[in-house]
GUPAKOL-982547 format. One record per residue (C-alpha): x, y, z. Coordinates in pm, whole numbers, plus 50000, padded with zeros to 5 digits. Example, Ala and Ser with C-alpha at 12.3 -4.5 7.8 and 13.67 -1.06 7.14 Angstrom:
BEGIN
      xx      yy      zz
   51230   49550   50780
   51367   49894   50714
***
This chain:
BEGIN
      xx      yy      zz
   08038   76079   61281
   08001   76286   60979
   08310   76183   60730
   08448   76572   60745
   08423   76615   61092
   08668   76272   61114
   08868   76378   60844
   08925   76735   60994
   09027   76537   61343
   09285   76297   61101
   09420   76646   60981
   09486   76764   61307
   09665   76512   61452
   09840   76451   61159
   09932   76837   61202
   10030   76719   61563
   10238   76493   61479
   10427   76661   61219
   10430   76971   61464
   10665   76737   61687
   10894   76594   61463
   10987   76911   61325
   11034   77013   61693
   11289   76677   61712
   11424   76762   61380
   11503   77106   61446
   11636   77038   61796
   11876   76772   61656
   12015   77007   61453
   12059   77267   61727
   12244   77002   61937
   12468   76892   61681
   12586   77282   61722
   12567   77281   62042
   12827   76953   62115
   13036   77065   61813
   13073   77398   61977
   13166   77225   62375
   13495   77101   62154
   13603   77409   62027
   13770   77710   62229
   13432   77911   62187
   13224   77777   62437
   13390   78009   62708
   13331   78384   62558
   13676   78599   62647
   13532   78923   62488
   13254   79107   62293
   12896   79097   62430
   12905   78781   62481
   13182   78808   62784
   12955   79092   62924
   12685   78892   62971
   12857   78615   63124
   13071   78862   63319
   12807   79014   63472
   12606   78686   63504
   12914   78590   63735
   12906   78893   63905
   12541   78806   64033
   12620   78512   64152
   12890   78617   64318
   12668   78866   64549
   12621   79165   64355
   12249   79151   64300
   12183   79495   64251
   12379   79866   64101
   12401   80181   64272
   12336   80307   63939
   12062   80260   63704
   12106   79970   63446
   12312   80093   63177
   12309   79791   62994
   11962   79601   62994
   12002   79337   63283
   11705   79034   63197
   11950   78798   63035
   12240   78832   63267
   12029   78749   63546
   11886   78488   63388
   12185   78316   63308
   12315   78387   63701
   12005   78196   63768
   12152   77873   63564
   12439   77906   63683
   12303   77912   64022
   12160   77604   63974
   12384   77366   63715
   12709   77559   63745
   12895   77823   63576
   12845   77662   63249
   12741   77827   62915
   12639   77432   62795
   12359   77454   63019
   12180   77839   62881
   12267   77688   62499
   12095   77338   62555
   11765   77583   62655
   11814   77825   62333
   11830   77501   62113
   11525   77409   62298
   11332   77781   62232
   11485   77799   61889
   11347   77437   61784
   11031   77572   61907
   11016   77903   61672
   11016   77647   61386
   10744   77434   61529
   10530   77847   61554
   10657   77905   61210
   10501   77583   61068
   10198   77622   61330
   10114   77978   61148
   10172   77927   60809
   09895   77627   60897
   09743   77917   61104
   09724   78187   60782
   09636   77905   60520
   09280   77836   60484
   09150   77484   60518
   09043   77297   60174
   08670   77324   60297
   08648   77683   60279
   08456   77830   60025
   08717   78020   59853
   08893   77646   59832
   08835   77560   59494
   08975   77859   59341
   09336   77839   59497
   09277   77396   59520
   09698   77424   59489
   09795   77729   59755
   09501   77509   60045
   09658   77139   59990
   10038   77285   59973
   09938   77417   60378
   10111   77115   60527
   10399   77143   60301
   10415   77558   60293
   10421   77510   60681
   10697   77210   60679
   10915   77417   60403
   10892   77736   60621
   11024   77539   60925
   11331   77348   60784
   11380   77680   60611
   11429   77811   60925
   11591   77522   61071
   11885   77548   60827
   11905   77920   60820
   12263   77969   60942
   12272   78289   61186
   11971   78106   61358
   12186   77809   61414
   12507   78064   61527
   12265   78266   61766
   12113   77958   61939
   12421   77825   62102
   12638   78097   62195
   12533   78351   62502
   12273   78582   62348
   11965   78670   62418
   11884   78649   62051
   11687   78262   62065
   11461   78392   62364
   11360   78687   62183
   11259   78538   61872
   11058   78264   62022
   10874   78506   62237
   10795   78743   61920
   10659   78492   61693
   10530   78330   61986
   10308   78645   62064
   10244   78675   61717
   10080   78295   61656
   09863   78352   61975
   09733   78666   61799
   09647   78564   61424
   09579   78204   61532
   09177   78272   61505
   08930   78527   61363
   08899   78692   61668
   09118   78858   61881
   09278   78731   62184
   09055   78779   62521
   09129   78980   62771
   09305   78712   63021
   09557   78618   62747
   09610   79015   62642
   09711   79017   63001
   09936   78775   63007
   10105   78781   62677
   10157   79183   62816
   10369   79002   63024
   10575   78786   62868
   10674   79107   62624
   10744   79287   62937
   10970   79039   63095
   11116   78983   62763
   11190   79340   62717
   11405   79285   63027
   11633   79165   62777
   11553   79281   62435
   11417   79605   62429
   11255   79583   62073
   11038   79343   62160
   10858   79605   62300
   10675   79689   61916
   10482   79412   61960
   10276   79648   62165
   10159   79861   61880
   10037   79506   61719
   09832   79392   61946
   09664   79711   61950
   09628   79662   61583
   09421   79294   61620
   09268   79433   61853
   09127   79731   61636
   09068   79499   61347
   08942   79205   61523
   08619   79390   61664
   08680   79374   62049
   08370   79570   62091
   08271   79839   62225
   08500   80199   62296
   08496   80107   62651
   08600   79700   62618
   08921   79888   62366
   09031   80091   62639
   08983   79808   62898
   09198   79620   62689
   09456   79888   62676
   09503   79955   62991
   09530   79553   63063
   09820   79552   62783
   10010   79831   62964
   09931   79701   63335
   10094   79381   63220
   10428   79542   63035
   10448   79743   63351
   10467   79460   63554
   10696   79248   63317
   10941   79513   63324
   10905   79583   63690
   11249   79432   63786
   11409   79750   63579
   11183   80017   63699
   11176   79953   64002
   11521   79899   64034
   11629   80236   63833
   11371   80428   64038
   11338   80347   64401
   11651   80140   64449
   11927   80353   64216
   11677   80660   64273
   11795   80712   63858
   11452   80776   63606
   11551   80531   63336
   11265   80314   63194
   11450   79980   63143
   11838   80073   63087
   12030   80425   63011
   12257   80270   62723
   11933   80377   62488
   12082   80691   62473
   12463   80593   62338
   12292   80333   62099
   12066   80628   61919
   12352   80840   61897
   12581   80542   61742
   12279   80507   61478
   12212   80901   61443
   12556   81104   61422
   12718   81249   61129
   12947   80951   61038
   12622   80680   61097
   12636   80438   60770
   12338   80250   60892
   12546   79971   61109
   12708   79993   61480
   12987   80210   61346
   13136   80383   61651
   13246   80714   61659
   13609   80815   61759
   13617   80752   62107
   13412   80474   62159
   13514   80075   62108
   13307   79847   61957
   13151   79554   62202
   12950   79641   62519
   13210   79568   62750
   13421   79861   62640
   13182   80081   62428
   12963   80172   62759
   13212   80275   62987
   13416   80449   62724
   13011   80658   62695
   13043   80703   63023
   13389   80885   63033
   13274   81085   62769
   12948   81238   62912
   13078   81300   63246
   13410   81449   63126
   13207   81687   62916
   12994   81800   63193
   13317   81791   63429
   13148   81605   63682
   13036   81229   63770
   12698   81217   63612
   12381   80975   63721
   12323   80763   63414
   11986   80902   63284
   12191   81235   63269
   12465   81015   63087
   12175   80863   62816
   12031   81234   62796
   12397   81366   62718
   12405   81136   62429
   12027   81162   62325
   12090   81538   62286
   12356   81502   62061
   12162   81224   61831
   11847   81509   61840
   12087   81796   61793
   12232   81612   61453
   11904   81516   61343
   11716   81888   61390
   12046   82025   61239
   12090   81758   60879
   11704   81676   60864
   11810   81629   60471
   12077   81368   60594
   11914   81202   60865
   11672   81121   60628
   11885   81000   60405
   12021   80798   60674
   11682   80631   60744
   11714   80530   60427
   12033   80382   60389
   11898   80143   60693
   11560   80092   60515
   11788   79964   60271
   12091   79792   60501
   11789   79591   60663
   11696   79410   60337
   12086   79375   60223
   12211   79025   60138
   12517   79167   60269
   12615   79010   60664
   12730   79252   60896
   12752   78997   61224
   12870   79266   61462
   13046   78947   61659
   13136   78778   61335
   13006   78477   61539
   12821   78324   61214
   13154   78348   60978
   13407   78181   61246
   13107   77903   61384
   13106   77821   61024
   13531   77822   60958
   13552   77607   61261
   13257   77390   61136
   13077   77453   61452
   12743   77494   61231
   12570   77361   60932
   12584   77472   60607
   12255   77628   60478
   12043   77955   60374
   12168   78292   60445
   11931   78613   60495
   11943   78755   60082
   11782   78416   59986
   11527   78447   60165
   11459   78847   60148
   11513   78816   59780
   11212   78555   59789
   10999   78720   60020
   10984   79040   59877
   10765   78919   59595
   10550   78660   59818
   10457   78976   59989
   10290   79084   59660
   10181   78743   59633
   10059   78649   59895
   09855   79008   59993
   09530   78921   59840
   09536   78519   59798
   09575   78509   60158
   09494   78808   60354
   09610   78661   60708
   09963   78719   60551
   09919   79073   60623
   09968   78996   61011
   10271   78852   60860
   10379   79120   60667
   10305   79349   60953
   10540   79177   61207
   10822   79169   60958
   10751   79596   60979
   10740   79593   61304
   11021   79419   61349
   11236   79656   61125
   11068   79962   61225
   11154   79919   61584
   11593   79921   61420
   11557   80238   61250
   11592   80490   61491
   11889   80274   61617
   12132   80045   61362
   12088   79736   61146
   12314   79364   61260
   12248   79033   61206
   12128   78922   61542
   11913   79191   61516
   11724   79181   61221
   11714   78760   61277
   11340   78817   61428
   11205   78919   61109
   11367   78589   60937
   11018   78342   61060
   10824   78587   60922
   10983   78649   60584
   11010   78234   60534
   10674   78246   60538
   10592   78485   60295
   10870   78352   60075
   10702   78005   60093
   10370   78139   60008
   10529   78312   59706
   10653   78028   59547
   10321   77846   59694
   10123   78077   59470
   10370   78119   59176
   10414   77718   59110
   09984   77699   59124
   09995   77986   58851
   10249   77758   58632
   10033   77462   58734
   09669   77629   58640
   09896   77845   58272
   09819   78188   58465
   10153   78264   58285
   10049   78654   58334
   10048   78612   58740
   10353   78381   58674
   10523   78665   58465
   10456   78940   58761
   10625   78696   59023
   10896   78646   58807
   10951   78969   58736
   10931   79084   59067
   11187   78825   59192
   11432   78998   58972
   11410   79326   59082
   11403   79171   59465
   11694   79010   59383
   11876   79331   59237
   11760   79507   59526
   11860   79301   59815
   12206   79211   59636
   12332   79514   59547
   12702   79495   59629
   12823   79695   59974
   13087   79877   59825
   13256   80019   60191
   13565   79814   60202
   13603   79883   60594
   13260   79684   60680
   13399   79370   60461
   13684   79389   60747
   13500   79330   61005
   13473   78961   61009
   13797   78910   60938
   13918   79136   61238
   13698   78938   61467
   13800   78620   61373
   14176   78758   61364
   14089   78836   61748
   14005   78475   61830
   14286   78328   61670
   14486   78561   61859
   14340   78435   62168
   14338   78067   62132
   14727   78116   62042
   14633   78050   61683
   14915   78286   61532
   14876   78161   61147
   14537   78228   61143
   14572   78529   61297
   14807   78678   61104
   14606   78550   60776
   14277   78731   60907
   14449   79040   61041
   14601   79077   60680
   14277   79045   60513
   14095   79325   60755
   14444   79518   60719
   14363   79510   60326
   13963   79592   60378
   14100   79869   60582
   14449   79970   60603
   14383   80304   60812
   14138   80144   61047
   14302   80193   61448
   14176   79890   61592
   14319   79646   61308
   14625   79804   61313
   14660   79773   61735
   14552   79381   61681
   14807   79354   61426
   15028   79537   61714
   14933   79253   61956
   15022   78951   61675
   15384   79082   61648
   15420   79124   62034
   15267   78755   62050
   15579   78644   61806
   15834   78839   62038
   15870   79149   61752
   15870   79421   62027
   15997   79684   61765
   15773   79607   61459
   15500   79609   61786
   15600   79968   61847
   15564   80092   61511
   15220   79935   61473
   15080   80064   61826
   15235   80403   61709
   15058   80397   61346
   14723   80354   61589
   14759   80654   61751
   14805   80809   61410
   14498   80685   61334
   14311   80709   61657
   14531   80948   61871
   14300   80870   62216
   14335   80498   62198
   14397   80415   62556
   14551   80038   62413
   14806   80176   62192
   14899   80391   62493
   14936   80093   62772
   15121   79897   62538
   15362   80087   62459
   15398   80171   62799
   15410   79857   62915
   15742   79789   62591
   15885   80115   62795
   15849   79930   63150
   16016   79612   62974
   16294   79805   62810
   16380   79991   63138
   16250   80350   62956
   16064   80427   63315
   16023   80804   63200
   15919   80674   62855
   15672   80456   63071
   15603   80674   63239
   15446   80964   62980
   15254   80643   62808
   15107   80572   63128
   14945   80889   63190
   14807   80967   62819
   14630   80673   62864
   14516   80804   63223
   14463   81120   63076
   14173   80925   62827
   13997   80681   63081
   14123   80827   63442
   13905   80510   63588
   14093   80282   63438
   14192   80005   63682
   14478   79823   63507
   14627   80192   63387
   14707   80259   63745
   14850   79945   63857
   15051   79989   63541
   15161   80331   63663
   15215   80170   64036
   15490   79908   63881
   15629   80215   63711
   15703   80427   63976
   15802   80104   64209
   16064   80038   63925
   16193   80401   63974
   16193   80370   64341
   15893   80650   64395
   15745   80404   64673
   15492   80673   64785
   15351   80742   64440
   15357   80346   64359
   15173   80352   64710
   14923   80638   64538
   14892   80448   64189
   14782   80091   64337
   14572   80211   64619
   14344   80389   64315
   14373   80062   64121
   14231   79860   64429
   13962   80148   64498
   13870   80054   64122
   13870   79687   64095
   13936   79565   64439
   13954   79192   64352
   14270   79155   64158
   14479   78904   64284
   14774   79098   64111
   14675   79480   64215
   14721   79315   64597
   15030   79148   64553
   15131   79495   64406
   15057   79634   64699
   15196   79410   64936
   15560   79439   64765
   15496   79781   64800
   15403   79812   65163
   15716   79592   65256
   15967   79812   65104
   15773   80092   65248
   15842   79944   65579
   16208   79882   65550
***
């Protein structure tokens, strides 16, 4: 056997081997998360998108396998999960053991490309860059734990988010396609069609992976004009049938023409409207979190067109809007494009569940790198790495993808976490590069990187100077301490968001909720009042104070809160049971009658809303 051709094989199943025990590395540290996070109060979401997904996974399995609506919310991962739960029980352990599982494996892809986009030290170019084709091994391993250690990757593997699946699958897609020379064939085109499609179930944006493909296969040489358009339509035949379940769903079962899921239209209006700042800022009207931001959309759109709406007509509502502000402030939409071009590369966190910041208070997580690091690093290994390695374009051009695909919408976290693999790698190869130009006195090249770094660094640190989006993690983790009883921390958090943002509605209605948790009714008041000030349609200010009326015996005080809260969400299930105990306390029996039978019609399994009822019916009777 010639001694290269053994050598080669040693390399490879050295590669093998390391390949694995990054896997085990990466998963022990994902399980470590995992079991810390079973001990804590956290494992069981109780709001934020987390609670919708788990909500509606329960909903599933509890015979409600299909909407009369169209999706307005995108459905893959809450059937999924109501699939596991099916099967091991209604236990979140159970969906984060798999994520660890996926998330372990994007490490194992990110050292498998870097190994991938490295030449071998037998190619010819190999004795000019001797340092960049040894360091593969290492570039690859330094990637990986980069990644393994990377703290919203380690946040967003345990909790319930579809975050861990998407990533995997992206980077997944994008190792199959710069793996070799030549471009994938026309079986595996088909097939990794699919798994975008069933993905996009899920996460929408995976969806620019599309475009991609269709790159390789441009620069790859399929072949002839006809074998490209064979391909094509094989790429689109198989994201047709991965998103199937949605289409087919919206269109023949909810008879509703929405592609995957009508909240597009509410999310490109959240990211395109005059107050946009480049984040998930809501405007007035509309709470943050899923589980109250899209019916709250809802409302909205059909109360404007003074009718129930189907919810295509609902996304088109708020799609119109979004078009009307950009054709009217092209200057400022632009502008706004911008500011997210520039939000995407911030070191600056905005964790729209502030899951990261209380995962690592409660020591849930390890401590490790955070997103500027690595962006700040990247930046110049782009430079770099453009013409020392010119597979680190593919690179490069899933990292644009990736942030392309959040422009027309909003920049978090969890979403810009895909393009994380991606930028370790480039980072690595930077410093690959920069330490062989130190090691071979290139102290010009040397110079360029360093330079570069700085300005990188400048860039992607440049302080965010909008006190209200420093509140936010404070607020959330304010929430949860509120929840798990935690009134000290609470009331520490709350003040710290209260100081971020002392005008801000929804801190000030939390801070409503700590002093009715520490039986202050009348400091309560003044603080659910000073949120109406701020927000005069919030339908929680209303109810509470209401429901202080109801307790103080004010019934016509109760009474008026009642229905200004009706008055903003008339749908509202718990307003009108509210409004029942109201009118039962002022002995109005047939309006209580009126009020609980519309609560029922609304939520019909409330153990409460029945018992209301029942009271009622017997001193109806008498």
């Amino acid at each position: 056997m010639p001694m290269s051709l053994k050598t080669s094989r040693q390399a490879g199943r050295f590669s093998v081997r390391l390949a694995y025990l990054i896997f085990l590395f990466a998963l022990v540290v994902r399980l470590w998360a995992l079991l810390r996070l079973t001990h804590s109060a956290l494992l069981i979401p109780s709001r934020g998108d987390m609670h919708f997904y788990n909500d509606w996974a329960r909903q599933i399995l509890h015979g409600r396998l299909s909407q009369p609506l169209a999706f307005y919310g995108l459905p893959g991962y809450a059937y999924l999960l109501a699939g596991l739960y099916k099967i091991f029980g209604e236990n979140p352990f159970v969906p984060g053991l798999i994520q660890a599982g996926l998330d372990a494996g994007t490490a194992v892809l990110i050292f498998s490309i870097c190994r991938a986009i490295v030449p071998n030290s037998e190619s010819p170019a190999a004795p000019a860059k001797r340092w960049l084709h040894l360091s593969g091994l290492t570039l690859g391993l330094c990637a990986a734990l980069g990644w393994t250690f990377f703290v919203p990757a380690q946040a967003y593997s345990v909790v319930l988010m579809p975050t861990s699946w998407f990533v995997f699958v992206f980077w997944l897609v994008v190792w199959r396609l710069i793996r070799t020379n030549a471009s994938p064939r026309i079986g595996e085109c088909f097939l990794l069609a699919l798994l975008i499609g069933v993905t996009g179930t899920a996460v929408a944006t995976v969806l620019a992976l599309v475009p991609l493909i269709c790159a390789v296969m441009i620069f790859k040489e399929i072949g002839s004009p006809r074998a490209a358009i064979g391909y094509i339509i094989v790429l689109l035949l198989g994201v047709a049938i991965g998103t199937s379940p949605c289409w087919i769903h919206n269109y023949l079962v909810a008879r509703d023409p929405v592609f995957l899921s009508a909240h597009s239209g509410i999310n490109f209006w959240i990211g395109n409207n005059p107050e946009a700042n480049g984040y998930p800022k809501f405007p007035p009207g509309l709470h943050a979190g899923q589980a109250a931001m899209l019916p709250d959309s809802i409302d909205q759109a059909e109360t404007a067109a003074g009718h129930s709406l189907k919810r295509a007509e609902v996304s088109a509502y708020w799609s119109a809007k979004a078009k009307a502000f950009i054709a009217g402030h092209l200057g400022d939409w632009l502008a706004l494009l911008a500011l997210k071009f520039r939000d995407f590369w911030r070191a600056f966190q905005y964790d729209d569940l502030s899951m990261i910041t209380i995962l690592r208070e409660q020591r849930v997580i390890l401590p490790g790198l955070y997103f500027g690091v690595i962006a700040a690093l990247a930046i110049p290994g782009i430079v770099s790495a453009w013409r020392a390695v010119p597979a680190s374009r593919w690179i490069v051009a899933a990292v644009a993808v990736a942030m392309i695909a959040l422009l027309p919408v909003f920049v978090t976290e969890r979403y810009r976490l895909v393009a994380v693999p991606g930028l370790l790698i480039l980072a690595t190869l930077g410093l690959s590069i920069f330490f062989q130009n130190l090691v071979t006195a290139n102290l010009r090249s040397g110079a360029v990187y360093f330079i570069i770094v700085l300005a990188s660094t400048t860039f992607v640190a440049w302080p965010q100077r909008n006190p209200s989006l420093w509140a936010l993690d404070a607020y959330n983790a304010g929430w949860q301490a509120l929840e798990s009883n935690n009134l000290p921390i609470d009331e520490k958090k709350l003040a710290i968001a209260h100081a971020y943002a002392p005008d801000n509605a929804e801190t000030l209605f939390a801070i409503g909720n700590l002093r009715l948790a520490e039986n202050n009714p009348a400091t309560a008041q003044s603080f659910y009042e000073a949120t109406l000030n701020a927000d005069p349609k919030h339908k929680g200010a209303f109810n509470n104070l209401g429901v202080l009326a109801l307790e103080a015996g004010q019934y016509e005080d109760a009474e008026n809160w009642f229905h200004r809260a009706a008055g903003v969400d008339p749908r509202n299930a718990k307003t009108h049971f509210l409004l029942a105990k109201t009118f039962l306390a002022k002995r109005d029996l047939i309006t209580a009658h009126a009020e609980i039978d519309a609560a029922i019609a609304l939520k019909s399994n409330q153990p409460e809303f029945i018992d209301l009822k029942s009271k009622i019916d017997n001193q109806l009777q008498r």
